[in-house]
C-alpha positions in Angstrom: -17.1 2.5 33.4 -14.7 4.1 31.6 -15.1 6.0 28.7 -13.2 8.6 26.2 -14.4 11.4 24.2 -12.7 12.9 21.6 -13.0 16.4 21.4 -11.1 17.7 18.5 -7.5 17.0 16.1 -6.2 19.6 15.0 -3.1 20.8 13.4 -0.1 22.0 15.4 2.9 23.9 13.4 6.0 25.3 15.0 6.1 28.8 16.4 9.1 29.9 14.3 9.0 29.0 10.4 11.5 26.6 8.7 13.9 27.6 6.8 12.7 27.2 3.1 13.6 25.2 0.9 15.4 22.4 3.7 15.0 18.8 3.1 16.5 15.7 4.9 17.3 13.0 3.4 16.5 9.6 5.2 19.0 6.2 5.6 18.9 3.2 4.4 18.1 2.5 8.1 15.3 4.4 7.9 13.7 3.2 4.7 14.1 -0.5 5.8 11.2 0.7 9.0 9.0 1.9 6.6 6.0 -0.8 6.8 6.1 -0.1 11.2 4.9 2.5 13.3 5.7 3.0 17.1 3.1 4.3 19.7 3.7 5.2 23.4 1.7 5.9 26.2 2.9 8.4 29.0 0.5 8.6 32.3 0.5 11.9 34.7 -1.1 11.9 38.1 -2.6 15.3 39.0 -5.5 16.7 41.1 -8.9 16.9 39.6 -9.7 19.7 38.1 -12.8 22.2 38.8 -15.2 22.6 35.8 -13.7 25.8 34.6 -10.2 24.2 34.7 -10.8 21.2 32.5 -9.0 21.4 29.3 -6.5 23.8 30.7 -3.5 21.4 30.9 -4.2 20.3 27.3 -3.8 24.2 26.0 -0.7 24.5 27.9 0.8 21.3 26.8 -0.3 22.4 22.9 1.4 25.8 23.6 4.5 24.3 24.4 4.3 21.7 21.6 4.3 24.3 19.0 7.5 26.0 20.7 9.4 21.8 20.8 8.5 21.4 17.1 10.8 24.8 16.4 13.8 22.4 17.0 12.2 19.4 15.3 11.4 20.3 11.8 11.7 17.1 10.4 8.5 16.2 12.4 6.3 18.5 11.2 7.3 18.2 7.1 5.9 15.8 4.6 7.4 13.2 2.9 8.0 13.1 -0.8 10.4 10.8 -3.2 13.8 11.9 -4.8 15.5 11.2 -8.5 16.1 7.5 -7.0 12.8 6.8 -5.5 13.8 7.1 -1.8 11.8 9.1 0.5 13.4 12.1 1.9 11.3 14.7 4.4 10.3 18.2 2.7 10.3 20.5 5.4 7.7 22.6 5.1 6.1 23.0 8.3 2.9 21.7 7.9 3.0 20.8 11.3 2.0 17.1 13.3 -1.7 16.1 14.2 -3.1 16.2 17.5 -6.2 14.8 19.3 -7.6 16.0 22.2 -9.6 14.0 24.2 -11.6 13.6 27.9 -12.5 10.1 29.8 -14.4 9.3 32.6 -13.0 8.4 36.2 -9.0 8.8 37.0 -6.1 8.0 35.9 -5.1 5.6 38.8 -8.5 3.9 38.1 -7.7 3.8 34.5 -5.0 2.1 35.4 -6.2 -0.5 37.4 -8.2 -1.9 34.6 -6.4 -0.9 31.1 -5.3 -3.4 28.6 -3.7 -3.3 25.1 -7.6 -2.3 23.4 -8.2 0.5 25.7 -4.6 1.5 25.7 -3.9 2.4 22.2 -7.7 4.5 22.7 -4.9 6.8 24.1 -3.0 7.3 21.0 -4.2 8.0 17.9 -2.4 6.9 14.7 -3.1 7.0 11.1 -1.5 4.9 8.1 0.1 6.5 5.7 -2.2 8.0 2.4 -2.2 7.4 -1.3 -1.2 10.9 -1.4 1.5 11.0 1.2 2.7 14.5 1.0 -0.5 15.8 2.8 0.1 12.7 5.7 1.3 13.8 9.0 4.2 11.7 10.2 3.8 12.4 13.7 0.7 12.3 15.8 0.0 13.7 19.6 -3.0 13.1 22.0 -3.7 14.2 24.8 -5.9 12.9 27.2 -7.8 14.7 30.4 -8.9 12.3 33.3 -12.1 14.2 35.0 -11.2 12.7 38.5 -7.6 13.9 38.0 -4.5 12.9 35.6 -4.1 13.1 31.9 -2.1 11.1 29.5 0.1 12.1 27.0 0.0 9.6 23.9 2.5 9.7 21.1 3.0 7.7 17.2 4.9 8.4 14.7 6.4 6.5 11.2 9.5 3.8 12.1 10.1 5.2 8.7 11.4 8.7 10.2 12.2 7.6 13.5 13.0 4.8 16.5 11.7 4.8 20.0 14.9 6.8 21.5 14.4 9.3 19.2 10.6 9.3 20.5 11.5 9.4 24.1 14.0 12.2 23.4 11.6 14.1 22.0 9.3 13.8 24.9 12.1 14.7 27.5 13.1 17.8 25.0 8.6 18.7 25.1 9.0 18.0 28.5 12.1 20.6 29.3 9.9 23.3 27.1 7.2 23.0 29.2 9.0 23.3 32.6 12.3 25.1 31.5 11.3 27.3 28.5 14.8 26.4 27.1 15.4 22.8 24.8 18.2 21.1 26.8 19.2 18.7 24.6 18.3 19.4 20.7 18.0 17.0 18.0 20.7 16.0 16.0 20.1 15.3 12.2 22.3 14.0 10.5 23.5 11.2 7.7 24.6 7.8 9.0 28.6 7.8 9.1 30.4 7.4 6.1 31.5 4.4 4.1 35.0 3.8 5.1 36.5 3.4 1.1 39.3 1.1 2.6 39.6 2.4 5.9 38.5 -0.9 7.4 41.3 -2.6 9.6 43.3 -4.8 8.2 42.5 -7.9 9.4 38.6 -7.1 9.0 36.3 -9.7 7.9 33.0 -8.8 7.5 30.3 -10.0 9.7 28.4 -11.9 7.5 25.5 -13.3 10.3 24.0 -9.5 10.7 23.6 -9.0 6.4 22.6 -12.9 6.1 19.6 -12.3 9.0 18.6 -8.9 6.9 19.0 -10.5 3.3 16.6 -13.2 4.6 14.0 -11.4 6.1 13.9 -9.3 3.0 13.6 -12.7 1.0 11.3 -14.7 3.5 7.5 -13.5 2.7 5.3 -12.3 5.8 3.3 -15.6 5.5 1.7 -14.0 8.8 -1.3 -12.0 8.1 -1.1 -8.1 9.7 -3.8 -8.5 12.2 -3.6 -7.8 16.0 -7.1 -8.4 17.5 -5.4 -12.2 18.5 -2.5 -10.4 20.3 -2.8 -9.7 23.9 -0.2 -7.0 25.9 1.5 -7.9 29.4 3.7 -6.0 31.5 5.8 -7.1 34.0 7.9 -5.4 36.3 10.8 -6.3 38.2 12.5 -4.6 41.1 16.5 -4.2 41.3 16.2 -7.6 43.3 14.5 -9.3 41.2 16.5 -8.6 38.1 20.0 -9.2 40.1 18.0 -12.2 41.1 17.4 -13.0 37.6 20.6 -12.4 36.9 22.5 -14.9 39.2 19.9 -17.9 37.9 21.0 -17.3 34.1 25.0 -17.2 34.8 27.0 -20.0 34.3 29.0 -21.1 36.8 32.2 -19.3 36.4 30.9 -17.0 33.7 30.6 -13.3 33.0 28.2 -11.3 34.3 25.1 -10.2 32.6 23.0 -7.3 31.8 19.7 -6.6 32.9 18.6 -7.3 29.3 20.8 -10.3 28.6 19.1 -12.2 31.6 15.8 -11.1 31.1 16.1 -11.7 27.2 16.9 -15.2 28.3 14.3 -15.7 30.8 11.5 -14.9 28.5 13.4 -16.7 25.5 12.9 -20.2 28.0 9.8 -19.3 29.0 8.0 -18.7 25.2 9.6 -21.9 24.1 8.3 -23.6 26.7 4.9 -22.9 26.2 5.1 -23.0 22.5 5.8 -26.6 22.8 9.0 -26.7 21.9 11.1 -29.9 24.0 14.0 -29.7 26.5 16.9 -29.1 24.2 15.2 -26.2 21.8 14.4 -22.9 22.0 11.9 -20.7 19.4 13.7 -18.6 16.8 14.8 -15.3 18.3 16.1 -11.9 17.0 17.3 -9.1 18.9 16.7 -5.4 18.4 19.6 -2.8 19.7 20.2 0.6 19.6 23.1 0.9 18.0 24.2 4.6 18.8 27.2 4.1 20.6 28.6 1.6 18.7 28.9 4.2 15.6 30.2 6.6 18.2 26.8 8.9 17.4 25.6 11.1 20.0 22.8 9.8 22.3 20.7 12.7 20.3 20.9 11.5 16.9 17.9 11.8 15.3 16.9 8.9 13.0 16.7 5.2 12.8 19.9 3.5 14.7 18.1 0.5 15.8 19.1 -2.4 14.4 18.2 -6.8 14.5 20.2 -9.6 14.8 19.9 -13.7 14.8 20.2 -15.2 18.1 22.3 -18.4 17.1 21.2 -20.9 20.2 23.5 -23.6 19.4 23.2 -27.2 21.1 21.5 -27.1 23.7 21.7 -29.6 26.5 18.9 -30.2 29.0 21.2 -28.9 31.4 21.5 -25.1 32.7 19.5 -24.2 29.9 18.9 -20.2 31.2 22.3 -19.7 31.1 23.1 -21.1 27.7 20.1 -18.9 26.0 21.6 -15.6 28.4 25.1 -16.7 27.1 23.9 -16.8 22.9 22.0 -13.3 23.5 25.3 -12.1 25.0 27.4 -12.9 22.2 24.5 -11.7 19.6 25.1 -8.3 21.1 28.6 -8.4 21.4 28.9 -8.9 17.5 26.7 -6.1 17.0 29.8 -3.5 17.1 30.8 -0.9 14.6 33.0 -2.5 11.9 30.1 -5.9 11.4 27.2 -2.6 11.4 28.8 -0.7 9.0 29.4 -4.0 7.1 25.2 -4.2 6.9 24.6 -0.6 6.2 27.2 -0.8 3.6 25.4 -3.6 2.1 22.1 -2.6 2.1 23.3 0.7 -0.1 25.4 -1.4 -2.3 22.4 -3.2 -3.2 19.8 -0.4 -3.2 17.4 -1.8 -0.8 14.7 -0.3 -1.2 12.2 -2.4 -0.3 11.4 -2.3 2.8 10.4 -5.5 4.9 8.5 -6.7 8.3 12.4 -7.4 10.5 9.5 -8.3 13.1 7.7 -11.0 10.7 8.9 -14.3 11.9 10.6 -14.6 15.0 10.4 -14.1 18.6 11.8 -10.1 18.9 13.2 -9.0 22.2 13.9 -5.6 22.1 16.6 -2.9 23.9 15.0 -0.1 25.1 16.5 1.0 28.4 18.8 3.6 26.6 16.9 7.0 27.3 14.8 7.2 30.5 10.9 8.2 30.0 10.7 9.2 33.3 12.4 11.9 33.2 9.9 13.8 30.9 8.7 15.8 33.6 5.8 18.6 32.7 5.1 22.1 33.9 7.8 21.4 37.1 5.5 19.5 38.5 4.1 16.5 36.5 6.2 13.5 36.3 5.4 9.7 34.6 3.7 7.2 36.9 4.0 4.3 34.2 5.0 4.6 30.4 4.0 1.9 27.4 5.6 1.7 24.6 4.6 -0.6 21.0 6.3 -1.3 17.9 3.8 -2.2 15.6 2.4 -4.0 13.7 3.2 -7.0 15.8 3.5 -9.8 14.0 5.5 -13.2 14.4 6.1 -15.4 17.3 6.0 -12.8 20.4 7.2 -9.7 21.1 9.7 -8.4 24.5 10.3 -4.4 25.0 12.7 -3.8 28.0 12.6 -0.9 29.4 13.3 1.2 32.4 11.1 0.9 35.5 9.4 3.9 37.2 11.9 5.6 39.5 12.2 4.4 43.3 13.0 0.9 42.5 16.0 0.9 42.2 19.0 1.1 39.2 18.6 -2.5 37.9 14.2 -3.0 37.6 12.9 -3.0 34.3 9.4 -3.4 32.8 9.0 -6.5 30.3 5.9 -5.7 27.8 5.0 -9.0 26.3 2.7 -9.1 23.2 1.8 -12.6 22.4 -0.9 -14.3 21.2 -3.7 -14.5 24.1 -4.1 -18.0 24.9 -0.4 -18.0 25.3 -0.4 -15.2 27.5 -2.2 -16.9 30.4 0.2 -19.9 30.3 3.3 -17.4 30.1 1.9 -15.7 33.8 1.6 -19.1 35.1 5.1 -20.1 34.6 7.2 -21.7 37.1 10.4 -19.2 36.5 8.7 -16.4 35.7 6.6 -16.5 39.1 9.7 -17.8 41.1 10.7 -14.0 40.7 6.8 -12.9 41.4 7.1 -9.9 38.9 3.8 -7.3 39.1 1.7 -7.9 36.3 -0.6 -5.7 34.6 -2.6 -4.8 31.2 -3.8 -8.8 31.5 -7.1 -9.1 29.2 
């Protein structure tokens, strides 16, 4: 049987001091997140270590920790309120928390047998104080396997940060450890600018991205924040499978689509299907995108950039009905561009939004997250990611899709699926007839 101890948490602060008196401001984008938290799981295979080895890679992965957070000051301040109210990061180094921790058996065995519960054993996380300025933001824990492997579990605020900015941050630890240089550093910076009449001409703002904001801020979270009736599934799908997948959701004649287009419209089918809904509807879905490149920021920006949009599904016939859910997702994203976002960002500070709301409280959320590769966060030269997890929490709603890159070797076009859903729905979802046309692995069932 498995089992974890926890050994210690302690405090970890950069090895070079910050520069006093710094503080960053946070976006609008970034106060809207503030109610979720993200968590992910990283799993290394290594040999098992002898008696007087154990612990070792955790000091070594602590020591190079300290030397990451040098570039990442933001992570290791403490939040405090401005003139206006809004949160803005003091950085005063008081470093991030991390737990150190031992289980029983190996990581390959682990693996075998882990769901969501034992899962999130693997990263700690603690909600936010009444007295946030002595609250760490960011937690780290690492886990030792004593039959070999360790695991490397992350969590941090949504309030401070996305998931790219998490798995950059990783890769960058990662680099540290092997390279002793940071590769790629952070970029901190404010959102771009408002455009005082710089907008073109024959601009009209994109009214469906502020509506689906303005009435998930109104809408109360009639669901109550509790997660012991969610269950997690991943599913992964080779490069044939997804190109597969992607040939049964195009119309005849019609574009071609993205990895996360068709697999955004394969699960949309599926959940309505076994929420009961009939031939002609589908459940209410939102996208969530990073939005980098369409505000022509740098890959490295450091800061919330992810953003939600309505899915408008139309009339639906009983006809071809993957490809008209693939086709609505497609045009949901291809609205998302950089005049219709700054219209939203625009609006929220026009109206001082500062109360933040659950974006995941209602619908079905199927979420981006293939732009930054967890796999390559390779430790010490030698350690490299057997299988990542990542959650955006607290999950709440309908169901929740992350899409994300599969482990290397399977070519350019796989992609892992983590379904959280409610658990009796989860067993009907694995049964499904489309689903196991493409015979997907599965894992993490309860």
């Amino acid at each position: 049987m498995d089992e974890i101890t926890y050994i210690c948490k302690r405090t970890v602060v950069s090895t070079k001091p910050v520069e006093a008196g710094k503080n960053f401001p946070l976006s609008v984008l970034d106060r809207h997140m503030e109610k979720n938290h993200i968590r992910m799981v990283y799993y290394y295979p290594s040999s098992p270590p002898d008696q007087a080895d154990i612990g070792e890679v955790t000091k070594n992965l602590r020591t190079s920790l300290a030397e990451t957070l040098t570039f990442f000051p933001i992570m290791t301040g403490r939040l405090i309120k401005d003139e206006k109210g809004h949160w803005k990061v003091k950085c005063n180094d008081a470093g991030v928390r991390m737990v150190e921790a031992r289980a029983k058996g190996s990581v390959h065995h682990w693996l075998k047998h882990v769901n969501r519960e034992k899962e999130l054993q693997l990263v700690h996380w603690e909600h936010m104080f009444h007295k946030p300025y002595f609250w760490s933001t960011f937690y780290a824990q690492i886990t030792e396997f004593e039959e070999g492997g360790f695991a490397i579990g992350l969590s941090f605020t949504h309030l401070l940060a996305d998931t790219t900015c998490g798995t950059r941050f990783m890769n960058a630890w990662a680099d540290i450890s092997s390279l002793r240089k940071m590769v790629a550093p952070p970029l901190v910076h404010p959102l771009p600018p408002r455009r005082l009449g710089n907008k073109s001409p024959n601009h009209r703002p994109y009214t469906d991205l502020i509506n689906h904001y303005q009435s998930s801020i109104l809408k109360p979270n009639i669901i109550s924040v509790t997660e012991a009736k969610y269950t997690t599934i991943s599913f992964g799908f080779s490069d044939e499978m997804v190109r597969t997948c992607m040939s049964m959701v195009r119309a005849p004649g019609g574009p071609i689509l993205s990895p996360f287009e068709a697999l955004a419209g394969l699960f949309w089918v599926c959940l309505s299907k076994i929420k009961g809904m009939d031939d002609t509807g589908l459940v209410d879905m939102s996208i969530c995108l990073d939005v980098r490149k369409a505000l022509g920021l740098d890959s490295g920006f450091f800061g919330n950039c992810t953003l939600y949009n309505k899915v408008r599904a139309g009339d639906l016939g009983k006809n071809n009905k993957l490809a008209q859910a693939a086709s609505a997702i497609r045009e949901a994203v291809s609205k998302m561009d950089s005049e219709g976002i700054m219209d939203l960002i625009e609006w929220l500070e026009d109206n001082d939004m500062n109360c933040p709301t659950m974006m995941n409280g209602h619908d079905v959320i199927c979420a981006n997250i293939e732009e930054v590769n967890p796999y390559l966060a390779r430790f010490e030269g030698e350690f490299e990611p057997i299988r990542v997890s990542y959650y955006a929490e607290p999950v709440l709603g309908e169901a929740q899709v992350l899409i994300m890159p599969a482990p290397p070797g399977e070519g350019p076009l796989s992609r892992v699926a983590m379904l959280t859903l409610r658990g009796d729905e989860a067993v009907k979802l694995c049964e499904d007839d489309l689903i196991s046309h493409l015979s997907p692995t599965t894992s993490m069932k309860s």
